[in-house]
N, CA and C of each residue as an Amber inpcrd file, in Angstrom:
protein
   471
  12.1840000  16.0450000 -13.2020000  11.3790000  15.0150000 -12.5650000
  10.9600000  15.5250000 -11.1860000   9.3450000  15.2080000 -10.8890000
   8.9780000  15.6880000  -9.6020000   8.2570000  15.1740000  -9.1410000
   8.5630000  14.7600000  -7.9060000   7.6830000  14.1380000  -7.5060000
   6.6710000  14.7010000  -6.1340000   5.3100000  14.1570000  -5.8900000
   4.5620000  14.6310000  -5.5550000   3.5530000  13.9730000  -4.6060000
   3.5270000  13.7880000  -3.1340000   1.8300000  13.3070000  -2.5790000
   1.0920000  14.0770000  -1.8740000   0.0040000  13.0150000  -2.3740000
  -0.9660000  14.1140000  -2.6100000  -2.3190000  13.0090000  -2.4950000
  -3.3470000  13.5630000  -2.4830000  -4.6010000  12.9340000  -1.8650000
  -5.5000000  12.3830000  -3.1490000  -5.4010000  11.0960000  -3.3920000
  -5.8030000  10.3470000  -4.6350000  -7.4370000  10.8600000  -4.9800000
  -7.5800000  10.9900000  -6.3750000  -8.7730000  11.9230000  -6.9110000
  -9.3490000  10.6660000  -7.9120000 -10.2010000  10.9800000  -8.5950000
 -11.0450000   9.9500000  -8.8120000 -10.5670000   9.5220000 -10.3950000
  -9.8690000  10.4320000 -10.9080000  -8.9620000   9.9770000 -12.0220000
  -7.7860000   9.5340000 -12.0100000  -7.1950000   9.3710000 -10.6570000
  -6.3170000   8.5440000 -10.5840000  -7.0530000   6.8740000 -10.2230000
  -8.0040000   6.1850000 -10.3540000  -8.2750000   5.3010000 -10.3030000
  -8.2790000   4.2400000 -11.1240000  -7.8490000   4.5320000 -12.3770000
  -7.1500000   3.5360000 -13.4710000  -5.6180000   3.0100000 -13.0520000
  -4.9970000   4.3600000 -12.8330000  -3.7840000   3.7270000 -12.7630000
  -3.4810000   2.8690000 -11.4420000  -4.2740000   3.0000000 -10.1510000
  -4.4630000   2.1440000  -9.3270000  -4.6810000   1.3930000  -8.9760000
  -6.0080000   0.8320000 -10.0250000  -6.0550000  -0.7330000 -10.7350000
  -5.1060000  -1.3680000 -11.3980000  -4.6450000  -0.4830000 -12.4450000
  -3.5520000  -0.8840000 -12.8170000  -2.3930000  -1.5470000 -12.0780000
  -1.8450000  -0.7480000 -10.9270000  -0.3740000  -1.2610000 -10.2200000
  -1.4230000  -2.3530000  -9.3990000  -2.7670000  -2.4780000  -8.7150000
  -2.6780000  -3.7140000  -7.9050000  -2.7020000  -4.3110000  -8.8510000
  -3.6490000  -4.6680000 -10.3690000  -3.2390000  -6.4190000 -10.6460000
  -1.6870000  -6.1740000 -10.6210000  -0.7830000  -5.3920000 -11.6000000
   0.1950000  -6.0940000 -11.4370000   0.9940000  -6.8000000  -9.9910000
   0.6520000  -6.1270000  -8.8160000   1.4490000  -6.4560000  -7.6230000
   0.6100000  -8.1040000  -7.9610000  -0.7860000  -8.0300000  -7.6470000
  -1.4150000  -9.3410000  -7.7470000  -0.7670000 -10.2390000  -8.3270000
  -0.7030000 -10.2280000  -9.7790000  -0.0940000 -11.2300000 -10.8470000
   1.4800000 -11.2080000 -10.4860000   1.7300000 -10.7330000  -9.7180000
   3.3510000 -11.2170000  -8.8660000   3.2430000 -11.7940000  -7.8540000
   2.1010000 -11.4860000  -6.4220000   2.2820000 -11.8060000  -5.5730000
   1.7980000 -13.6490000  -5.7640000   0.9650000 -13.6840000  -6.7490000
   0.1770000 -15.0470000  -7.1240000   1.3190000 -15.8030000  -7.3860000
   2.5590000 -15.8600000  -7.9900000   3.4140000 -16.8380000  -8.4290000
   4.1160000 -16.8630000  -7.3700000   4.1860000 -15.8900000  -6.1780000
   5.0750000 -16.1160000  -4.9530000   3.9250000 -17.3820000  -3.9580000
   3.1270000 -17.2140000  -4.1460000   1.9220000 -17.6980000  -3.2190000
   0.4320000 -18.3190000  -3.5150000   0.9330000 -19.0660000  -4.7860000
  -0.6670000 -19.0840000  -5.4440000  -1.6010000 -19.4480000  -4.7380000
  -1.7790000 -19.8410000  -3.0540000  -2.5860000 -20.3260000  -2.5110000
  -3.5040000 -19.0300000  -2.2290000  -2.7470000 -18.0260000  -0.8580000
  -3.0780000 -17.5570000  -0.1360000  -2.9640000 -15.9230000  -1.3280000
  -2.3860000 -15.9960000  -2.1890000  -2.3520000 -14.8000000  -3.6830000
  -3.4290000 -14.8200000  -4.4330000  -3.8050000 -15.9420000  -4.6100000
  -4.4430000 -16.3940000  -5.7460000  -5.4230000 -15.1240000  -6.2990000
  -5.4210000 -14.5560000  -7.4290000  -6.1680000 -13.4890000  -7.9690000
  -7.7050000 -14.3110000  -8.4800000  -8.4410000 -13.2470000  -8.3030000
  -9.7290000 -13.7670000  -8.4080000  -9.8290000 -13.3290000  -9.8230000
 -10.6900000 -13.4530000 -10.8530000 -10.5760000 -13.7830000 -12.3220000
 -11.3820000 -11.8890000 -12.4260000 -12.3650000 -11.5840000 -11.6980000
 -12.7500000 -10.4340000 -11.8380000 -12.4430000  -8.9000000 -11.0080000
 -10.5750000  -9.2860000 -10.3870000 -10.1870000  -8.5320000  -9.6040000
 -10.6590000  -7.0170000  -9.7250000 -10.1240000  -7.0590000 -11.0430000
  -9.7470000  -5.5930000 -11.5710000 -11.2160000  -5.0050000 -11.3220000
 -12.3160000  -5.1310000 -11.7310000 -13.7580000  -4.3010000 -12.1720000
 -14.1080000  -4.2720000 -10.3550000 -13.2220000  -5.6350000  -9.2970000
 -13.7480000  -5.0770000  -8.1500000 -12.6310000  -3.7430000  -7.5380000
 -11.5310000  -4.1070000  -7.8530000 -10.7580000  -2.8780000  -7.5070000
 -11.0710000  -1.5740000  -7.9300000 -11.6170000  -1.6940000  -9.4740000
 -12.7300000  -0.4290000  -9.7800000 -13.2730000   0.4000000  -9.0260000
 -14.1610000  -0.8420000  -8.1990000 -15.2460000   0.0310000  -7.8620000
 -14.6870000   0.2210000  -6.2100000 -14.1180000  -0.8290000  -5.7630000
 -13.6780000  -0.5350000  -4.6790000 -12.9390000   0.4170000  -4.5460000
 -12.0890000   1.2770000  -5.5600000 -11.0480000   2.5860000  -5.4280000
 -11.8580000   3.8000000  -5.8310000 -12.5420000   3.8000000  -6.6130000
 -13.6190000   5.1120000  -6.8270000 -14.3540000   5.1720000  -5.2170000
 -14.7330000   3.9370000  -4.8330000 -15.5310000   4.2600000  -3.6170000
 -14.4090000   5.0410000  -2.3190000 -13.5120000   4.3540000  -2.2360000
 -12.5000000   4.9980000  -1.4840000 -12.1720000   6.3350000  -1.5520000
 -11.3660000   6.9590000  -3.0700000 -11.3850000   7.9590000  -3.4310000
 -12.5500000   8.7130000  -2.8500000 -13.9560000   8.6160000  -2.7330000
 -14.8860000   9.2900000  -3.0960000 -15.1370000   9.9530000  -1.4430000
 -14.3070000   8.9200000  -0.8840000 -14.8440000   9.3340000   0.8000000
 -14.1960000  10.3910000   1.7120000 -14.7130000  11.0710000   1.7290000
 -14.0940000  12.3640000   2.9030000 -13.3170000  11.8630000   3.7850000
 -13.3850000  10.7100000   4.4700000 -12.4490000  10.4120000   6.0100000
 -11.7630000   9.2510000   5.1180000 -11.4030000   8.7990000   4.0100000
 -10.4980000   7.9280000   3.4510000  -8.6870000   8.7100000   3.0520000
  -8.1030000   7.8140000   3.7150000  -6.9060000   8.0310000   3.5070000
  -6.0260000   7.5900000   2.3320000  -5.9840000   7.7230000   0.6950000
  -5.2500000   7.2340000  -0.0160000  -5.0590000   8.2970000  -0.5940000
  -3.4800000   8.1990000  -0.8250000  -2.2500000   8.9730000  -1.2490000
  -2.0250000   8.5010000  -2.4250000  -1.7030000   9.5700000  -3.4850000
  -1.2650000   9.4880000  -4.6070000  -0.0180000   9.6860000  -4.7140000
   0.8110000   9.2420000  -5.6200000   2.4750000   9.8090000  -5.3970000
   2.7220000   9.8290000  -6.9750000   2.4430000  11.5910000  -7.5220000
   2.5720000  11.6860000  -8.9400000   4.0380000  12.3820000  -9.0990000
   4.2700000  11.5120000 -10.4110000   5.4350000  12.0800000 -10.8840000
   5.0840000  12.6390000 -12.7440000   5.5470000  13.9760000 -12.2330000
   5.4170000  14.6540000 -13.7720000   4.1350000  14.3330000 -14.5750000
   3.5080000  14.8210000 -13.3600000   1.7790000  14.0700000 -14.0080000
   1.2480000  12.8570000 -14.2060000   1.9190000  12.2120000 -14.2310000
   1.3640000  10.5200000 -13.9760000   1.2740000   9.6680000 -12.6290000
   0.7260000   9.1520000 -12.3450000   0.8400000   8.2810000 -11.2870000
   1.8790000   7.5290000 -10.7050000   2.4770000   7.8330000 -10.0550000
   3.8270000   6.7350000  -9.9180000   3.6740000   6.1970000  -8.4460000
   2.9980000   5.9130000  -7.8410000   2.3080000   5.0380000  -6.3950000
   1.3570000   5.5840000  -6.1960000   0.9440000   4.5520000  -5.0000000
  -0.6250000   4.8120000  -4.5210000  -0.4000000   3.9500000  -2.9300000
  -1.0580000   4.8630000  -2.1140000  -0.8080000   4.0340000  -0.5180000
  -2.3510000   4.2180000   0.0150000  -2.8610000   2.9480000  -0.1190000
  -4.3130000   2.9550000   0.7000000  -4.3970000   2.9110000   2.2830000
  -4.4000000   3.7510000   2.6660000  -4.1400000   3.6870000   4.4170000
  -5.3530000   3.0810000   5.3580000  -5.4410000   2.0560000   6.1100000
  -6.3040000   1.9750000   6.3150000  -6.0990000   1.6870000   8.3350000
  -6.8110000   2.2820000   8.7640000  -7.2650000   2.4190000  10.1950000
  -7.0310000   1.3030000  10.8580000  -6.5180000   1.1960000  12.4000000
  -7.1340000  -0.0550000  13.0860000  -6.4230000   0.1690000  14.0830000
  -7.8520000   0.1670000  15.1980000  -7.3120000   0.4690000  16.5290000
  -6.4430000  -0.6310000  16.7920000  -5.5970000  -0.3650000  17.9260000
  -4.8000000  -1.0930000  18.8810000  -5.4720000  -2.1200000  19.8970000
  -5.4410000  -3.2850000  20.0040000  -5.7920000  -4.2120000  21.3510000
  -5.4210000  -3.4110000  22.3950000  -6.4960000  -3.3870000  24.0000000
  -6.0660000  -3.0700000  24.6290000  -5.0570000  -3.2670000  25.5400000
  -4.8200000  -4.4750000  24.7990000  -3.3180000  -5.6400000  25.7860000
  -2.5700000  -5.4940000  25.0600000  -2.3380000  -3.9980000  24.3850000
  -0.7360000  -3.7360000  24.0850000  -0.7560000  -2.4580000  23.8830000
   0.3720000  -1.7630000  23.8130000   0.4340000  -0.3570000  24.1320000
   0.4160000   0.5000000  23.0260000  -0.0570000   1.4570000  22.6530000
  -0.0300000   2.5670000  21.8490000  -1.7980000   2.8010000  21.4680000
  -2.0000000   3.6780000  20.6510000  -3.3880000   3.9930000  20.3810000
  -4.2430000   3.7390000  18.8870000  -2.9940000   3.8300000  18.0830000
  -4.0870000   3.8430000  16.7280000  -2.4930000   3.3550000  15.6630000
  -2.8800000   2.1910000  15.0170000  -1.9640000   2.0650000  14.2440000
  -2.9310000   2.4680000  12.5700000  -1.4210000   2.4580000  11.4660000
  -2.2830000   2.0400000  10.0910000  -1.9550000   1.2270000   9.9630000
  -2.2590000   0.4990000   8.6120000  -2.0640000  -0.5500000   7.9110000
  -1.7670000  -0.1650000   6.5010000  -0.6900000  -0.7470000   5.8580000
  -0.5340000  -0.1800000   4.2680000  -0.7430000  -1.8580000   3.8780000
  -1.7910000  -2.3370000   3.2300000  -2.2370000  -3.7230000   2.5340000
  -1.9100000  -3.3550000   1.0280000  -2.9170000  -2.0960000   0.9300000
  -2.3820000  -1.9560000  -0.4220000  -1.2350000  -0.0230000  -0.7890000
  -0.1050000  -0.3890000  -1.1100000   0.8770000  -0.0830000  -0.8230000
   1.9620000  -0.1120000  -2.7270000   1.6460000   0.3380000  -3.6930000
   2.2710000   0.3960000  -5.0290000   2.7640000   1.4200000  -5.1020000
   3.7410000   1.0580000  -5.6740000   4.8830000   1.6390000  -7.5390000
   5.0180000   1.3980000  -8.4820000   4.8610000   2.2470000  -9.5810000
   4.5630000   1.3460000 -11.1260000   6.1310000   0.7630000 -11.6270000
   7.0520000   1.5260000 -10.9170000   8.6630000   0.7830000 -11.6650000
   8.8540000   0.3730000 -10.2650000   9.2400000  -1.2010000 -10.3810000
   9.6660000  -2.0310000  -9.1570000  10.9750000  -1.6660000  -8.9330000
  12.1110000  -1.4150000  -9.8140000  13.2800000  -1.1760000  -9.7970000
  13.6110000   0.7310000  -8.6600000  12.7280000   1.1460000  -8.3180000
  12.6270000   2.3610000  -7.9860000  12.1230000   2.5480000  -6.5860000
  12.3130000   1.7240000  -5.7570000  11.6640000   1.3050000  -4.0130000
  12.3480000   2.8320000  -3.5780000  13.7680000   2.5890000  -4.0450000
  14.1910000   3.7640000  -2.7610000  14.4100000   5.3120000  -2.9800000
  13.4880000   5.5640000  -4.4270000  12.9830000   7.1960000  -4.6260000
  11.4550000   6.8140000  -4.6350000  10.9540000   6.1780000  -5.7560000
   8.7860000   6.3290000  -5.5650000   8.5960000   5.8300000  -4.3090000
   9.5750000   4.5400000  -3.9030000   8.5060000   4.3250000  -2.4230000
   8.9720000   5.1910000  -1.6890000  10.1430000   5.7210000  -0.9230000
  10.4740000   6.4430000  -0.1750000   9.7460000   7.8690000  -0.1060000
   9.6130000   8.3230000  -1.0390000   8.9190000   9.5290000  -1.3840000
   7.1040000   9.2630000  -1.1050000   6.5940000   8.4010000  -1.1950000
   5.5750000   8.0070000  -0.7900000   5.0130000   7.0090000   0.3800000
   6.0980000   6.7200000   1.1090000   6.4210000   6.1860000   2.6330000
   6.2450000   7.6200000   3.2420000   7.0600000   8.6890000   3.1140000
   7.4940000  10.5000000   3.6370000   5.6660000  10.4700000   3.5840000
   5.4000000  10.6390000   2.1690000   3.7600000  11.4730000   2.2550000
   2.7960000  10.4900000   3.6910000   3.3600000   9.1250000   3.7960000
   2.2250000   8.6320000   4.6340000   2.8570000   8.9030000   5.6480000
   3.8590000   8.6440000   6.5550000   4.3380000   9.1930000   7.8810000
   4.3120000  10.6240000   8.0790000   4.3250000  11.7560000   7.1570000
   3.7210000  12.9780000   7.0170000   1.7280000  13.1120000   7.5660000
   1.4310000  11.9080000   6.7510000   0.0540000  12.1810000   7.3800000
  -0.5310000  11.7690000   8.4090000   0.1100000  10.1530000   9.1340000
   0.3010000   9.7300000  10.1860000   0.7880000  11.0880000  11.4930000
   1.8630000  11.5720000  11.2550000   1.9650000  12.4410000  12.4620000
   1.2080000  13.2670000  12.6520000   0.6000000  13.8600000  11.4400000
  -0.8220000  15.4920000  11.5270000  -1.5650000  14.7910000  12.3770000
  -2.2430000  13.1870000  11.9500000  -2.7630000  12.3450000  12.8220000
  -2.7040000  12.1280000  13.9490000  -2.0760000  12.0120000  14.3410000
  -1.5280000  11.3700000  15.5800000  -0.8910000   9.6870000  15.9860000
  -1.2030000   8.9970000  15.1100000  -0.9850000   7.8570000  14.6620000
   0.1400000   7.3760000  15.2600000   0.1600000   6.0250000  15.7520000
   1.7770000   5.4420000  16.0930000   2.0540000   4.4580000  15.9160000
   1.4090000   3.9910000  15.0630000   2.1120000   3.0480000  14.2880000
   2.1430000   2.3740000  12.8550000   3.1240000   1.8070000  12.3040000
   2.8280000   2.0190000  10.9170000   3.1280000   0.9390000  10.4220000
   2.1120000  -0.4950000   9.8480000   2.5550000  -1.5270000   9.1980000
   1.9520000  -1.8200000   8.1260000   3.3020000  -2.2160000   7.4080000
   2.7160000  -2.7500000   5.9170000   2.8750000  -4.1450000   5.6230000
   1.9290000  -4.6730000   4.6860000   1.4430000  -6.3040000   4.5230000
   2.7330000  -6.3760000   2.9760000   3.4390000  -7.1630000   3.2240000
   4.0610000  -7.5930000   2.2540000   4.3650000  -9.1970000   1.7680000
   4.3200000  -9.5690000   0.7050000   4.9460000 -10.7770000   0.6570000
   6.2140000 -11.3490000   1.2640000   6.3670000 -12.5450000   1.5970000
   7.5210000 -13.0310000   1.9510000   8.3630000 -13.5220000   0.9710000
   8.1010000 -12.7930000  -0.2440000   9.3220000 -13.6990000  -1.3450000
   9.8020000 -11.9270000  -2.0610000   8.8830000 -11.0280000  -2.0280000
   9.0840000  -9.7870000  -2.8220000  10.2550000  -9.0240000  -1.9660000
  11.8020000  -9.8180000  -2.1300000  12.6310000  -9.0070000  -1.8780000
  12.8690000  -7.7310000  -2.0010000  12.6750000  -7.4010000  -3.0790000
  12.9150000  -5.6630000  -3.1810000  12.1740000  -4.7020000  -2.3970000
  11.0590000  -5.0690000  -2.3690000  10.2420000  -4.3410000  -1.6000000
  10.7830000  -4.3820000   0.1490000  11.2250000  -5.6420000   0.4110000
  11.2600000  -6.2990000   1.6830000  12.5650000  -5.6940000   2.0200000
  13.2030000  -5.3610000   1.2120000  14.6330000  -4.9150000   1.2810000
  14.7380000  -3.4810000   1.4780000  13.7390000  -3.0050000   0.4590000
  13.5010000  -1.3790000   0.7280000  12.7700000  -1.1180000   2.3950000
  11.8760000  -1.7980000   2.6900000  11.2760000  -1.4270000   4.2110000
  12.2670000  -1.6380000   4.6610000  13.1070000  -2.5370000   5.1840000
  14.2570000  -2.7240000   5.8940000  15.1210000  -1.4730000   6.1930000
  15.4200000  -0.8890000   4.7260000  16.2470000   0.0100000   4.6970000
  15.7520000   1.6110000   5.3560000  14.2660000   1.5530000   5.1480000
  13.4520000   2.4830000   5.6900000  12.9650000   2.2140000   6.9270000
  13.5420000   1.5810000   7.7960000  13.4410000   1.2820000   9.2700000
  12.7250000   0.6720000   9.8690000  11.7200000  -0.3320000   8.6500000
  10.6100000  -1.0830000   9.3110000  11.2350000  -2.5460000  10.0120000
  10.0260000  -3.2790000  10.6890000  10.8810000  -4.7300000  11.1740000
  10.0960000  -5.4490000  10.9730000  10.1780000  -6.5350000  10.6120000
   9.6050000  -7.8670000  10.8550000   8.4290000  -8.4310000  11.9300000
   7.3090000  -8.0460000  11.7620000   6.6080000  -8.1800000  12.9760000
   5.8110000  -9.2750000  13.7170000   5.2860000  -9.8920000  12.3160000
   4.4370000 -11.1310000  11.9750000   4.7470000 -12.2300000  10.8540000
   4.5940000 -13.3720000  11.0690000   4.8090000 -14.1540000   9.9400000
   3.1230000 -14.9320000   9.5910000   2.6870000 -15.1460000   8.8270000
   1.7300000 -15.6560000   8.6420000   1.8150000 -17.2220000   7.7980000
   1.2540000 -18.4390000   8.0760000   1.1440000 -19.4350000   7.5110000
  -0.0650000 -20.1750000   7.0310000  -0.4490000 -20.5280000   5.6730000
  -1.6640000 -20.9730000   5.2940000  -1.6810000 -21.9410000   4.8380000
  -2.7480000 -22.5050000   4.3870000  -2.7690000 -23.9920000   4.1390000
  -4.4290000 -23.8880000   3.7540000  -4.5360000 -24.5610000   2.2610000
  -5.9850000 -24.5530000   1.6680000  -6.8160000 -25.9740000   2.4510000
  -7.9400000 -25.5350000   2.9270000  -8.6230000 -26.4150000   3.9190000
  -9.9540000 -26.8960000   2.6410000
């Protein structure tokens, strides 16, 4: 078994659709408000991940194992306010593993490839959007040194 990241190619874009609905169709029963999957996710994640893939200054990481896909980390940019300190954070929104039971080898191993590319970067800081009910996941960042930064609350208007 080997695992591998590496810079997502345009045939890895099935299996990337693939792991978001499923995160989707989980995160929806934690949150059906603010989750709620839109009925034609998938054909937009389509096109939205080929387009990504396709871009020279796009940051998404593949994390193959033994030739298959086993995560995917869409990195995405965003400067810092100037009323707080540091220069350039990422954002991991979208952030998969195809076996949930496996946070602390596929994600860990594909957490390494993005703080690997963050430092070539220069980057300083590193947050990921998670649910507030997806323990495992929440349990694995923990364990990988992240903190608690924001809480968010919604309400359908």
């Amino acid at each position: 078994m080997t695992l591998t990241t590496r810079v997502a190619r345009p045939e890895d874009v099935p299996a990337m659709v693939e792991m978001a609905e499923a995160r989707r169709r989980q995160y929806q029963t934690y949150q059906p408000v603010f989750w709620a999957k839109a009925e034609q996710s998938a054909g937009m994640s389509q096109m939205w991940f080929t387009h990504l893939v396709g871009l020279k200054d796009a940051d998404v990481l593949a994390l193959e194992e033994d030739g298959e896909i086993a995560g995917v980390a869409i990195i995405e940019r965003i400067p810092v306010p100037p009323v707080y300190k540091g220069k350039s954070a990422i954002k991991l929104d979208d952030f998969y593993i195809r076996d949930q039971s496996r946070w602390d080898e596929l994600g860990h191993a594909l957490l390494e490839g993005v703080r690997a590319l963050a430092k070539e970067r220069e980057w300083d800081m590193l947050i990921v959007v998670s649910a507030q009910l997806d323990e495992a996941r929440n349990d694995f960042l923990e364990r990988e040194g992240l903190s608690v930064a924001s809480v968010w609350y919604n309400q359908p208007l």
